[in-house]
PLY file of the C-alpha trace (Angstrom):
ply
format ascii 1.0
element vertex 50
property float x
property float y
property float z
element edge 49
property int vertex1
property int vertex2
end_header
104.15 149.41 6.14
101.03 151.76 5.85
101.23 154.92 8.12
99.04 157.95 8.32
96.33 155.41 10.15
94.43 156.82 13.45
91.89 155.25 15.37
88.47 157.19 13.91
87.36 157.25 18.15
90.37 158.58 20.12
92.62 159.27 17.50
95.14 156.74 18.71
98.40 156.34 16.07
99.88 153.29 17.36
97.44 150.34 16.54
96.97 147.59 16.31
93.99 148.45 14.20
91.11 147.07 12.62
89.75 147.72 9.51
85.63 149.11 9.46
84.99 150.81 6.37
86.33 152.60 3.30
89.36 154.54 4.90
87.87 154.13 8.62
90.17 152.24 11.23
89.66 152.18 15.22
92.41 150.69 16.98
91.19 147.58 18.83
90.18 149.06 22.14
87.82 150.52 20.56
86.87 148.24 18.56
86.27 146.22 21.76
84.30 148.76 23.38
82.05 149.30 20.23
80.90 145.97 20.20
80.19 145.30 23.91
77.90 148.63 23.16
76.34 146.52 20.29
75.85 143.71 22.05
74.17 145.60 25.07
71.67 147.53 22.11
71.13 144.27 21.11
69.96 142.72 24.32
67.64 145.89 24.84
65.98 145.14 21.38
65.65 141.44 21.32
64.12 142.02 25.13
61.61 144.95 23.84
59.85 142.36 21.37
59.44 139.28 23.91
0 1
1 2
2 3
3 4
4 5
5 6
6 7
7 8
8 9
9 10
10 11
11 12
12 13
13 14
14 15
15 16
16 17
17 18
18 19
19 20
20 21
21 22
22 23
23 24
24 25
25 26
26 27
27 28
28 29
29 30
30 31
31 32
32 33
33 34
34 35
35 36
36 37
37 38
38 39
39 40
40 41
41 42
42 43
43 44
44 45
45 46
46 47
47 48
48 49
């Protein structure tokens, strides 16, 4: 079991987590909340170019 692992956003310690980059976890709250913000930056980009 690997231990030491904190969510890089609120620091959580007791997962589940999900992997992002290099040594970078967020536990999946939010991870949740991360993408519903890309999503919404999304929608605000694709609707700037119609």
């Amino acid at each position: 079991m690997i231990t030491g692992i904190e969510c890089w956003d609120c620091g959580d310690t007791d997962g589940p987590f999900v992997h992002v980059w290099r040594h970078t976890y967020l536990c999946e709250r939010c991870q949740a909340e991360a993408l519903a913000i890309l999503d919404g930056l999304k929608d605000l980009n694709d609707g700037g170019r119609k």
